[in-house]
GUBAVEX-556931 format. One record per atom (N, C-alpha, C): z, y, x. Coordinates in steps of 0.001 Angstrom, whole numbers, padded with zeros to 6 digits, always signed. Layout:
residues N
ZYX
...
//
This chain:
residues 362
-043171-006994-000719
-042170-007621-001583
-042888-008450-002640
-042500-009733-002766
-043241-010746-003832
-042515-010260-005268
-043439-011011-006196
-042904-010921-007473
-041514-011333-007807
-041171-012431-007526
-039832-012703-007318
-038853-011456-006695
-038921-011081-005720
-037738-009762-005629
-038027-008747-005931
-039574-008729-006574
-039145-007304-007471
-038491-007791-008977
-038566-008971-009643
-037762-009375-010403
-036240-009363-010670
-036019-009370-008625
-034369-009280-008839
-034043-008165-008548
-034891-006914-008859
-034648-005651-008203
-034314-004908-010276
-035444-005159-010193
-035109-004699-012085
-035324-005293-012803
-034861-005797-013686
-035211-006984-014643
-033976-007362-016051
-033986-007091-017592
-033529-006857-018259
-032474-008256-018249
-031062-008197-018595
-029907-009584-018498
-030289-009959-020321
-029803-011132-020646
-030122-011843-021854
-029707-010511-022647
-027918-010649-022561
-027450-010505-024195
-026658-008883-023799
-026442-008059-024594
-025970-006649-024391
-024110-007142-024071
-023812-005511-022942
-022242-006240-022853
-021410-005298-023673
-020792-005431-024375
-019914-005275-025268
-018467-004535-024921
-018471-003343-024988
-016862-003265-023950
-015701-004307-024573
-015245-003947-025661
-014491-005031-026214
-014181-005143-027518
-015080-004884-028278
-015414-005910-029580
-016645-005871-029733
-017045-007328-030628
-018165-007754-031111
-018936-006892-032115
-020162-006653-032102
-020943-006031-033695
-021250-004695-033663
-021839-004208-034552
-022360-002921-034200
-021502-001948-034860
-021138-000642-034184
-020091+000250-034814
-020248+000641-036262
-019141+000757-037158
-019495+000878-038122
-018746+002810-038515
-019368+003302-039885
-018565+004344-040025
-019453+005971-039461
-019263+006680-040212
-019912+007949-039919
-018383+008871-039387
-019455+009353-038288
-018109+009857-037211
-017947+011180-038123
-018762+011763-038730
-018468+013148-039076
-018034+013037-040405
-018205+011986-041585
-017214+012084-042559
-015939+011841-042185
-015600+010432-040733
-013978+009947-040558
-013417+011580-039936
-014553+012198-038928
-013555+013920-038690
-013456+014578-040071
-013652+014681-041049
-013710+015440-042141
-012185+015081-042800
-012301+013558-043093
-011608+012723-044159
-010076+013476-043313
-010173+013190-041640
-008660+012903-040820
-007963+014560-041523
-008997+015439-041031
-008541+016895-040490
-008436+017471-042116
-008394+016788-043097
-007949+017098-044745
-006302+016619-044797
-006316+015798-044079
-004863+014993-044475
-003952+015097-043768
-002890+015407-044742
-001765+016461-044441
-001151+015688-043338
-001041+014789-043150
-000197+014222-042559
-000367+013822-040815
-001911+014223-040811
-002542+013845-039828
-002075+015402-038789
-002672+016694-039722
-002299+017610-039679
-000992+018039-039256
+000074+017856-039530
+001536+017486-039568
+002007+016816-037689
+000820+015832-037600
+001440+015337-036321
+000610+016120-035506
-000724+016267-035790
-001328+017099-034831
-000806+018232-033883
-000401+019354-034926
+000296+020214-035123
+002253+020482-034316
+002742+019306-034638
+003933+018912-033684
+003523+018173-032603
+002285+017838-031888
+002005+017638-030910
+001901+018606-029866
+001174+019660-030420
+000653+020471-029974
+001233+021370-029916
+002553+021709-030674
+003714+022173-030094
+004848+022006-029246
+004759+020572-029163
+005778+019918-028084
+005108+020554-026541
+003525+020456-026710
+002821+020113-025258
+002840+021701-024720
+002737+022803-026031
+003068+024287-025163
+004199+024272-024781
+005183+023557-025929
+006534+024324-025256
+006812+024181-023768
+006179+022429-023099
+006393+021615-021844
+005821+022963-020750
+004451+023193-021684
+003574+023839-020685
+004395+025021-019911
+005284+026237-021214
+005499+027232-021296
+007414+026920-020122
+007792+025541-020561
+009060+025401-019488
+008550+025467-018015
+007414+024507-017955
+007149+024434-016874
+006616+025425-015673
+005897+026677-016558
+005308+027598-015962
+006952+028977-015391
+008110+028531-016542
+008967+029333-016568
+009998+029015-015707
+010408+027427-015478
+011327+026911-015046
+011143+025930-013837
+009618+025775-013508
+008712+024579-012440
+009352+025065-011449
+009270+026556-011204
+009575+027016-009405
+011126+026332-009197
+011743+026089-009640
+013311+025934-009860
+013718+024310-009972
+012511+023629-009552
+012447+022167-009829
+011365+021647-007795
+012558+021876-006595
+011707+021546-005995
+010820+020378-005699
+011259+019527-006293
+010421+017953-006274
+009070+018303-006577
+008516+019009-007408
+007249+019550-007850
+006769+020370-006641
+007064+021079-005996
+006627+021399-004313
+006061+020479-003939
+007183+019595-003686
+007234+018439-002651
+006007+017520-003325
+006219+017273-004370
+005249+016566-004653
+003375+017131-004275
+003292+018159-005323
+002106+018828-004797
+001632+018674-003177
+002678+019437-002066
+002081+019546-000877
+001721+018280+000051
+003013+016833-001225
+002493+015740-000303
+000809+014978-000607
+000922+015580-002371
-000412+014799-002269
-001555+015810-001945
-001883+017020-001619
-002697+018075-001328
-003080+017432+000163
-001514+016979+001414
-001637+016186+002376
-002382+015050+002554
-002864+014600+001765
-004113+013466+001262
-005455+014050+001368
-005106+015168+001839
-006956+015459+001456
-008436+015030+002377
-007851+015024+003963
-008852+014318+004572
-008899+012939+004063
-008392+012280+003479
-008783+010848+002500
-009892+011153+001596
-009963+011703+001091
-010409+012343-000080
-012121+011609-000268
-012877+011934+000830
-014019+011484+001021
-013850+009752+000893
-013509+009478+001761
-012887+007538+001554
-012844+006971+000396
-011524+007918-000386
-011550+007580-001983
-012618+007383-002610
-013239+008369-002785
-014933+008733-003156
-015510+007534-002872
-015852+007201-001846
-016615+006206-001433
-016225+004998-001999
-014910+004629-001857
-014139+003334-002452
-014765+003339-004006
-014535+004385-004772
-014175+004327-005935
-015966+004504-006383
-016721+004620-006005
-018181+004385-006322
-018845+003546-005780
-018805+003239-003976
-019136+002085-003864
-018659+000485-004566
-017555+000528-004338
-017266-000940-004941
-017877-001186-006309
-017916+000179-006994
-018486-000278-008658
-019546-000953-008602
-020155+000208-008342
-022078+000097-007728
-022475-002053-007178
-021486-002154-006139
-021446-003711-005805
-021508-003801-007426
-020257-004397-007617
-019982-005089-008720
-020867-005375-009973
-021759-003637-010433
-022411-003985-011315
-023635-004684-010423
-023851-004440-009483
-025298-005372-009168
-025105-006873-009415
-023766-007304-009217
-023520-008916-009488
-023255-009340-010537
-022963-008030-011598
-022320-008522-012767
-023682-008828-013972
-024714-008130-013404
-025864-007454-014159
-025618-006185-015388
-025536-005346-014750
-025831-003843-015714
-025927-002953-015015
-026729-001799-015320
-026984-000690-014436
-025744+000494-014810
-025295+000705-013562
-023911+001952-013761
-022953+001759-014778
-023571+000934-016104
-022545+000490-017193
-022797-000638-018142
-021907-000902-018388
-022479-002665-018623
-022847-002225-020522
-023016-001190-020799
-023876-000577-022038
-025352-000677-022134
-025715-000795-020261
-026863-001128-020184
-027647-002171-019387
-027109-003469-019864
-027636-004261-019350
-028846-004829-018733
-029204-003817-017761
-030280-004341-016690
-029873-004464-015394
-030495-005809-014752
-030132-005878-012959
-030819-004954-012483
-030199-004110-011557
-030758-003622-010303
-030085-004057-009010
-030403-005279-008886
-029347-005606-007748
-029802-004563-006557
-030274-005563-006246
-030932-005209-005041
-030635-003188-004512
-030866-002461-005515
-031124-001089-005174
-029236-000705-005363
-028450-001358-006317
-027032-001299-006126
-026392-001782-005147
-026433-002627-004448
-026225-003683-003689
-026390-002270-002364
-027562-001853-002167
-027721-001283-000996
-026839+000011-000412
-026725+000642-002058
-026574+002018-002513
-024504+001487-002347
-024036+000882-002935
-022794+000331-002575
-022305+000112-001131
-023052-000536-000862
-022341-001235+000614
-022336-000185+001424
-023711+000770+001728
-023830+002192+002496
-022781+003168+002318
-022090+002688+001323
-021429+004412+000312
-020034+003471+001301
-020104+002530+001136
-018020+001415+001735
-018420+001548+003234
-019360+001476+003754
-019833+001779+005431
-019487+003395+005516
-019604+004067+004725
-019778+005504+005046
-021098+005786+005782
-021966+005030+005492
-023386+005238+006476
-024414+005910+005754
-024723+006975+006206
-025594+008336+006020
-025281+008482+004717
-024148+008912+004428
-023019+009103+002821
-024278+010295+002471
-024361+010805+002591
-024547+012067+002003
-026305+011787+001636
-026951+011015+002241
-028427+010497+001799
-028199+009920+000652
-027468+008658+000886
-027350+007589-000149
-026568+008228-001589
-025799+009117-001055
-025005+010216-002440
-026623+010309-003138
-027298+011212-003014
-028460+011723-003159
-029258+010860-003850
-029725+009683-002852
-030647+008820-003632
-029205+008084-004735
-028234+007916-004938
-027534+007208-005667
-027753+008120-007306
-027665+010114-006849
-027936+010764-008322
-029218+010337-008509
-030200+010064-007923
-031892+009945-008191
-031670+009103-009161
-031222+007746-008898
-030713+006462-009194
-030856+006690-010664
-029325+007425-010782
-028484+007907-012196
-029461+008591-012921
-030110+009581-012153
-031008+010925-013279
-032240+009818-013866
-032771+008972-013072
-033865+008393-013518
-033548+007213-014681
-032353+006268-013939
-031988+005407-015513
-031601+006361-016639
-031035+007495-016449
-030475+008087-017758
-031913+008217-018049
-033003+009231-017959
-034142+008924-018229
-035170+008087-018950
-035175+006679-018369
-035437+005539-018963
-034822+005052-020214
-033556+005075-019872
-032663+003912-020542
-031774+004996-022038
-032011+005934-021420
-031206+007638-023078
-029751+007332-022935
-029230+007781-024078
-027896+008329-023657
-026696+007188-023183
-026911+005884-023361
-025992+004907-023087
-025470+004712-022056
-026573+005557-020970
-025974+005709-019115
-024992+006876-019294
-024845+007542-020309
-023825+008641-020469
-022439+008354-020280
-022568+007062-020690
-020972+006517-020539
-020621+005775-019060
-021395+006362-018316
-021470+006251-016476
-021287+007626-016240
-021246+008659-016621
-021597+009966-015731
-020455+009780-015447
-019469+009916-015135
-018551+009672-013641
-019141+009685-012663
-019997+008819-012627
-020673+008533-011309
-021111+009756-010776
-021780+010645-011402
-022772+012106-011323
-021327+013035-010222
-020040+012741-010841
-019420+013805-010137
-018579+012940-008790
-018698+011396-008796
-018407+010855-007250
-020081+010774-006383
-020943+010959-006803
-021935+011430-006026
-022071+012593-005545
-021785+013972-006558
-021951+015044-006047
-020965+015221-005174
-019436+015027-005123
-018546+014881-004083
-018439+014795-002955
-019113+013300-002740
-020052+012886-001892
-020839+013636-000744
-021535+014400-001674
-023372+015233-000696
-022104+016137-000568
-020925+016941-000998
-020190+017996-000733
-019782+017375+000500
-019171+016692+000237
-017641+016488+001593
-018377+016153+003041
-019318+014534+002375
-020036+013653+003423
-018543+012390+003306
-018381+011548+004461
-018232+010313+004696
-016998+010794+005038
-016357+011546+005545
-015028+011732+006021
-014711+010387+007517
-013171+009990+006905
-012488+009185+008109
-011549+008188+007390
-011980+006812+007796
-012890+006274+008325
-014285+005599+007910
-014937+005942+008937
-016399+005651+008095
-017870+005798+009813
-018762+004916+009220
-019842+004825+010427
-020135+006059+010486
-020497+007302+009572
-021089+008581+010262
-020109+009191+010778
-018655+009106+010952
-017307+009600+011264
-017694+008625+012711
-017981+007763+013218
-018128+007104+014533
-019534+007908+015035
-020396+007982+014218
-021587+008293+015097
-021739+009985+015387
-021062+010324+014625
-021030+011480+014388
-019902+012094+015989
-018891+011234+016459
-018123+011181+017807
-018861+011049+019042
-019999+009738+018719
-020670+009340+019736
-021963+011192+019459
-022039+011203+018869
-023235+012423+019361
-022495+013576+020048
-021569+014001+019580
-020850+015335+020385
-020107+014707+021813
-020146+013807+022396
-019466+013226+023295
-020854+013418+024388
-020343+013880+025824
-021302+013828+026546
-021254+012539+027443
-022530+012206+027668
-023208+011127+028345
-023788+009962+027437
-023354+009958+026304
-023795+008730+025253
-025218+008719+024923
-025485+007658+024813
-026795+007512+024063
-027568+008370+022873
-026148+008193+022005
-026659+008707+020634
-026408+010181+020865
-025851+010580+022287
-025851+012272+022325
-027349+012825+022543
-027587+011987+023842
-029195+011970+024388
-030314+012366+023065
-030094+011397+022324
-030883+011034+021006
-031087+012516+020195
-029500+012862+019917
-029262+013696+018723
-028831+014769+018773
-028917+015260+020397
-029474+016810+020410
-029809+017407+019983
-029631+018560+019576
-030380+019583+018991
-030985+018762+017289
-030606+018066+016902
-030716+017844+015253
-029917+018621+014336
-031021+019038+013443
-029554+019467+012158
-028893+018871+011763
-027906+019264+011458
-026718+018558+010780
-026623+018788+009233
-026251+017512+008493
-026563+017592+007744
-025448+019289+006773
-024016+019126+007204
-023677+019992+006622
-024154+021467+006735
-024690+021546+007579
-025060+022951+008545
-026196+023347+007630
-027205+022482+007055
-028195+022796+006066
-028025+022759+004702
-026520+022634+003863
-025776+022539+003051
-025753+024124+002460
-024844+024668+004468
-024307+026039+004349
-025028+026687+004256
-026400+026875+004483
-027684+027513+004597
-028178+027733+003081
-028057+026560+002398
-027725+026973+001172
-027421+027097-000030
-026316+027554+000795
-025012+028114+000099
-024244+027263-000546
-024042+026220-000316
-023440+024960-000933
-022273+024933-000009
-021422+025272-000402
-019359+025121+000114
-018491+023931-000104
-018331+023111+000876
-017631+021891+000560
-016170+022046-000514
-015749+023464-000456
-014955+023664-001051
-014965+023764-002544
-016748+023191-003197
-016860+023328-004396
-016585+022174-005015
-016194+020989-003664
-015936+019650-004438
-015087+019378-005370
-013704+019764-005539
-012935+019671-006505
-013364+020373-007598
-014258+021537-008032
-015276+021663-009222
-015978+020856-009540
-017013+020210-008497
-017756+018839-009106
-016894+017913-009672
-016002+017440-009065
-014986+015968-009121
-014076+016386-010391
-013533+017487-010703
-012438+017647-011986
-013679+017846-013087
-014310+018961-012942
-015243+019004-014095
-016243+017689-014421
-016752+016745-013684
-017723+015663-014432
-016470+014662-014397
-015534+014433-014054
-014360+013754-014933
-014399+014136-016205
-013992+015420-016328
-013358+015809-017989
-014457+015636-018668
-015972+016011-018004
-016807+015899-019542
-016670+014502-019929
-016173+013452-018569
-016331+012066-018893
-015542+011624-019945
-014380+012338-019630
-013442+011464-020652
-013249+012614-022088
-013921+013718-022359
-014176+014386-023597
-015896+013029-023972
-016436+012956-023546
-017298+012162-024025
-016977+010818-024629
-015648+010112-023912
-015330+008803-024371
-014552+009237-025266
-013683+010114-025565
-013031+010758-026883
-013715+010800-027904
-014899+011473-028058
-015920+011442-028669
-016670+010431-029346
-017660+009896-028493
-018626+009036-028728
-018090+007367-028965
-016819+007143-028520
-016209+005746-028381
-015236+006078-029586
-014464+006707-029900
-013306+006892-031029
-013784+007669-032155
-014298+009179-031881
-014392+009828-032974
-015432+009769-033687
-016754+009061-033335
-018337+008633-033365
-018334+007178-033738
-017409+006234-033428
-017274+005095-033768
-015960+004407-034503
-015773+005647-035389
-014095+004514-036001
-014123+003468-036476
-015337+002740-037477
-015118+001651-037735
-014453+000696-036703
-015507+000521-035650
-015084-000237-034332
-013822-000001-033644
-013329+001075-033607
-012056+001507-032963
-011361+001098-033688
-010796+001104-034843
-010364+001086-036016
-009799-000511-036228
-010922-001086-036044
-010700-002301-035767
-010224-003089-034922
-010092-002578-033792
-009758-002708-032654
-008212-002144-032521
-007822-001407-032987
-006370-000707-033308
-005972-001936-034410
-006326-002231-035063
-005744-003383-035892
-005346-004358-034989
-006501-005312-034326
-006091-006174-033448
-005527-006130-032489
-005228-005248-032392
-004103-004945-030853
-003028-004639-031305
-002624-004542-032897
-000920-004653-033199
-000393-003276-033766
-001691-002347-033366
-000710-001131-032917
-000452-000792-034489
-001095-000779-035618
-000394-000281-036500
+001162-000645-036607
+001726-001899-036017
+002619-002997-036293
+003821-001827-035286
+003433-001342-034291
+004206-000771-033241
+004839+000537-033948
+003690+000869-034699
+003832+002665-035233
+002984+002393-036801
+003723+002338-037474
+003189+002187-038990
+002153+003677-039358
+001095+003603-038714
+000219+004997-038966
-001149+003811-039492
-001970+004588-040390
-002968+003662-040243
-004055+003687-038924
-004827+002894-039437
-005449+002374-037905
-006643+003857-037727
-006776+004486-038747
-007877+006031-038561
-006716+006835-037458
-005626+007069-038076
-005009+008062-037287
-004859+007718-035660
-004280+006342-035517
-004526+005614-034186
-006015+006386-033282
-006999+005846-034161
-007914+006469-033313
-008411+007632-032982
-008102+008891-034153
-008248+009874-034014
-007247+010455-032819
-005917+009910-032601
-005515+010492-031735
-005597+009827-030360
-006163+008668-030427
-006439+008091-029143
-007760+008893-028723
-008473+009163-029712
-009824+010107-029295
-009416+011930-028600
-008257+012215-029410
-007860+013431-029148
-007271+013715-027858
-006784+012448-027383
-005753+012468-026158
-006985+012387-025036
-007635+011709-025389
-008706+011859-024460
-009928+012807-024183
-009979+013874-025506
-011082+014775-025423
-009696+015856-024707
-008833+016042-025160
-008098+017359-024471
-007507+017116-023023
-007594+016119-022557
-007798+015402-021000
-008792+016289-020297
-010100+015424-021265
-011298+016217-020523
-011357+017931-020340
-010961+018437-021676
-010898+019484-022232
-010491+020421-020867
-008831+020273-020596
-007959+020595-019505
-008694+020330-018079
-009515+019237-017674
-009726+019283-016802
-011329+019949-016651
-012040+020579-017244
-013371+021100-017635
-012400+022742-017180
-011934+023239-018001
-011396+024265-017703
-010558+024474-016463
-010011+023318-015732
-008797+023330-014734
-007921+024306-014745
-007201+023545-016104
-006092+023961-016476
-004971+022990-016720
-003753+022630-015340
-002837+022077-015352
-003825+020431-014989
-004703+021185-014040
-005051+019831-013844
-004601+018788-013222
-003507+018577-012245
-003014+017337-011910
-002176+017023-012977
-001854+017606-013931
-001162+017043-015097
-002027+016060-015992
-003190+017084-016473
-004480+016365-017176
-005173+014566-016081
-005332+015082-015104
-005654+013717-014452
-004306+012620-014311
-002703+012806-013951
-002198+011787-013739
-002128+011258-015887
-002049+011996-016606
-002317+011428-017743
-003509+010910-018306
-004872+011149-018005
-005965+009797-017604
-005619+008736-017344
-004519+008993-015986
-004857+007770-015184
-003573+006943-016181
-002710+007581-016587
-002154+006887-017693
-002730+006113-018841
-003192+007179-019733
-004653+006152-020520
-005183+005435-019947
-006176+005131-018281
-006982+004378-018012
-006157+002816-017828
-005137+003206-017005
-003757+002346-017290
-003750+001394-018302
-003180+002249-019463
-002753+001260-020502
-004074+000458-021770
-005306+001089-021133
-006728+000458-021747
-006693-000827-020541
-006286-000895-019665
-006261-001630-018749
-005426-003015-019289
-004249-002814-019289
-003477-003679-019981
-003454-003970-021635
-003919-002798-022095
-003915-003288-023599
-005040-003527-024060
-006256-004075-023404
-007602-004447-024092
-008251-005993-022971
-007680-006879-023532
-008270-008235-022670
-009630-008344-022377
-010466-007747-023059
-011854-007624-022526
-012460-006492-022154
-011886-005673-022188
-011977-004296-021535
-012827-004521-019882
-013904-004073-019504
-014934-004452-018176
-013953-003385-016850
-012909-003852-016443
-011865-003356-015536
-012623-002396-014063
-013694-003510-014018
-014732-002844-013017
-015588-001524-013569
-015643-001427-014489
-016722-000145-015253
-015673+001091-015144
-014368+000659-015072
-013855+002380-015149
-013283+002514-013578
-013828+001767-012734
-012900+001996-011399
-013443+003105-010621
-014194+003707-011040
-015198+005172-010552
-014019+006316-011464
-013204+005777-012367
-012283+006780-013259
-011069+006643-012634
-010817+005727-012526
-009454+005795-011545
-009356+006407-010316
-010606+006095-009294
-010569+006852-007692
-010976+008550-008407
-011604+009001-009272
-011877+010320-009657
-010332+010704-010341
-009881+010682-011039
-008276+010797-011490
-007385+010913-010094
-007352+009870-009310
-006569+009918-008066
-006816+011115-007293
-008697+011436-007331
-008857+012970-006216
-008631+013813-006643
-008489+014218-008296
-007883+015517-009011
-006522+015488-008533
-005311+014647-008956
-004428+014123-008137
-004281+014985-006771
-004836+014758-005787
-005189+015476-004406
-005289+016795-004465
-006497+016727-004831
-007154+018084-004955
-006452+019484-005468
-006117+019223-006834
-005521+020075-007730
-007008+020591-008779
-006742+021919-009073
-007896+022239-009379
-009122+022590-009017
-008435+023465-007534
-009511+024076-006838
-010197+025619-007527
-011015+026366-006894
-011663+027659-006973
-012250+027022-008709
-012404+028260-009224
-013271+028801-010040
-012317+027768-012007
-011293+027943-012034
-010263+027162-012461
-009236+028581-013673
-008800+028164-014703
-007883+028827-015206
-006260+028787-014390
-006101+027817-013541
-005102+027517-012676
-005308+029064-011798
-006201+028944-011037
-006098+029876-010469
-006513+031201-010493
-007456+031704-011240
-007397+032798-012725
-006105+032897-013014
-005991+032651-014299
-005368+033226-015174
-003901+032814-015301
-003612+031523-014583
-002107+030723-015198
-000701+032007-014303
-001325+031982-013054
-000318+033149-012230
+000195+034342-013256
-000989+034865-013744
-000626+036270-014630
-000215+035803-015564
+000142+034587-016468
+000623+034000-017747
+002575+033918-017278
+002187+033381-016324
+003731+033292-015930
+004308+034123-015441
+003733+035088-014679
+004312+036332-014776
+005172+037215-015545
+003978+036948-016950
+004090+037862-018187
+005627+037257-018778
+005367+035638-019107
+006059+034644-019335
+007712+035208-018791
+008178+035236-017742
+009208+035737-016601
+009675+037086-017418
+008709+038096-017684
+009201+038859-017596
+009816+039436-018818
+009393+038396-019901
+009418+038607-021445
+010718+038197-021842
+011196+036904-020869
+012236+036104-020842
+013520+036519-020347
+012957+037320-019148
+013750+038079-018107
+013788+036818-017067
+013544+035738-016619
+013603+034952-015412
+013129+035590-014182
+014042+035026-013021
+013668+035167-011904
+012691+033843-011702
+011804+034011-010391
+011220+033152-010086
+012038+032434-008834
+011908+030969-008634
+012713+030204-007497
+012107+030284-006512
+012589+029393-005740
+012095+029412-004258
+010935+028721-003998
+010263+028761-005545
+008847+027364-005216
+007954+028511-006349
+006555+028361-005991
+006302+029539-007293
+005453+028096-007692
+005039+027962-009306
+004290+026630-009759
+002902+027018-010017
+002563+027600-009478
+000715+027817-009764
+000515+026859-008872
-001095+026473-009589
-001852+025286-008993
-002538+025947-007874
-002819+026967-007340
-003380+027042-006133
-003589+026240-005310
-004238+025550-004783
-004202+024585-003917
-005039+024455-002636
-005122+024469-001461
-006237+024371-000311
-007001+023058-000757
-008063+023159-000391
-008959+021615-000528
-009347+021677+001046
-009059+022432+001974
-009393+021837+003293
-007935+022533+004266
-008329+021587+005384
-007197+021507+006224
-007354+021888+007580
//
């Protein structure tokens, strides 16, 4: 390889990209948490928030079975699950493209080209071709820029839990290892001849001890830390900038709050997102309300990098699917809550019971 393409392989872009405002954040995140959580008023809404959202919680756990659309709904999108892998792929490959053309690595926070090694790592992941390698070298990818480059690739870890997904599931249908993978178990073919007696890749997974069924743990949990981190580090770590940004977008004008409270609770809505889905608790609730936020950052920020969160949208959509999955307060503890709930009340339960239990395979 000449100097020239190792140039276009890594090589720093002029000017830093900006999600969407100019200048450097202003404001100490831990006096604006101090100043918010003193004032009564902030307190006041907090507080009737957070009572509206048990009471929903506490109807829903009491009164859900008795609402069959919520069945129906659940078992149709749970029915999505051989997709599941596809999604994955969609929703990390295409990024992966994009930033190689756009110039920034995993997030345009960090403006360096890697074409060339995105470019490859993309197109393999939309082929479905040897998914579960390229998963692999794609975390190498991630662990080593975070490495290099410190915490600014943080605002990529999404990526960490559509990779691990990934090495869980493999390529699914449709996809080239889903074809080659036909042609080897098929007798008389070439690629049977060939690929005899090879391990497979899942078969050395199970060996050890790695359960495809842990994917919806990878995929809900590095969501939520994602979006408790953008709660964080983007709103509650940066109010000046937010702050400012809540000005220019009207919103005091919509809701006469000042522009701190705006962000504190735009930060809040998004750390107890993560929060809920870290714990998997009421998690297709917690993800279709992401995908609400990711939504309306979508439409309400004109320079907002639309391509940088599309790894948040296909991850939101597989919680969506998924549900919570094993090792979850859903499936712990929420059954015995509603139980208790029922019996305190005196309710019968309907013909639908509302725990998140959910199969992740079919």
């Amino acid at each position: 390889m000449d100097s020239s393409s190792t140039g276009a392989v890594l090589e720093p872009v002029p000017a830093h990209v900006d999600y969407v405002t100019d200048g450097e954040p202003i404001g100490d995140g831990v006096a604006f948490l101090a100043d918010v959580l003193t004032d009564p008023l902030t307190l006041l809404l907090v507080g009737l928030g957070t009572a509206v959202a048990l009471a929903a919680a506490a109807g829903y756990l009491v009164g859900g079975s008795r609402i069959p659309d919520i069945e129906v709904a659940r078992r149709t999108l749970a029915s999505y699950t051989p997709y599941l892998p596809w999604m994955l792929r969609l929703s990390t490959g295409l990024p992966l493209v994009g930033a190689a053309f756009t110039g920034y690595y995993f997030t345009p926070s960090v403006p360096v080209e890697a074409r060339l090694l995105q470019v490859v790592l993309g197109f393999l992941l939309l082929f479905g071709l040897a998914t579960r390698v390229v998963a692999v070298a794609g975390l190498v990818a991630y662990l080593g820029g975070l490495a290099v480059f410190g915490s600014e690739l943080l605002l990529a870890s999404e990526y960490l839990a559509g990779f691990l997904g990934l090495v869980l599931l493999g390529a699914g249908q449709p996809s080239a290892d889903g074809l080659l993978r036909r042609l080897a178990v098929t007798d008389g073919t070439i690629v049977n001849r060939v690929a005899s007696g090879r391990p497979r890749p899942l078969v050395a997974l199970r060996r050890l001890g790695v359960d495809r069924r842990l994917a919806p743990v990878a995929i809900r949990v590095g969501l939520g830390l994602n979006f408790m981190l953008l709660g964080v580090a983007e709103k509650w770590f940066q109010p000046g900038r937010a702050a400012t940004l809540a000005v220019d977008l009207g919103l005091t004008s919509v809701l006469p709050l000042a522009p701190e409270l705006w962000v504190f609770g735009a930060g809040l809505v998004e750390f107890g997102v993560g929060l809920l889905l870290v714990l998997g608790l009421f998690s297709r609730a917690a993800a279709a309300l992401g995908f609400v936020v990711l939504t309306t950052t979508l439409f309400g920020l004109p320079n907002d990098p639309v391509l940088a969160h599309v790894t948040l949208f296909g991850l939101s959509s597989a919680v969506l699917v998924t549900g919570s999955g094993p090792y979850s307060l859903d499936e712990r503890v929420l059954p015995a809550v509603t139980r208790r709930l029922r019996d305190l009340l005196g309710t019968e339960p309907g013909a639908v019971e509302p725990d998140a239990d959910v199969e992740t395979e079919r």
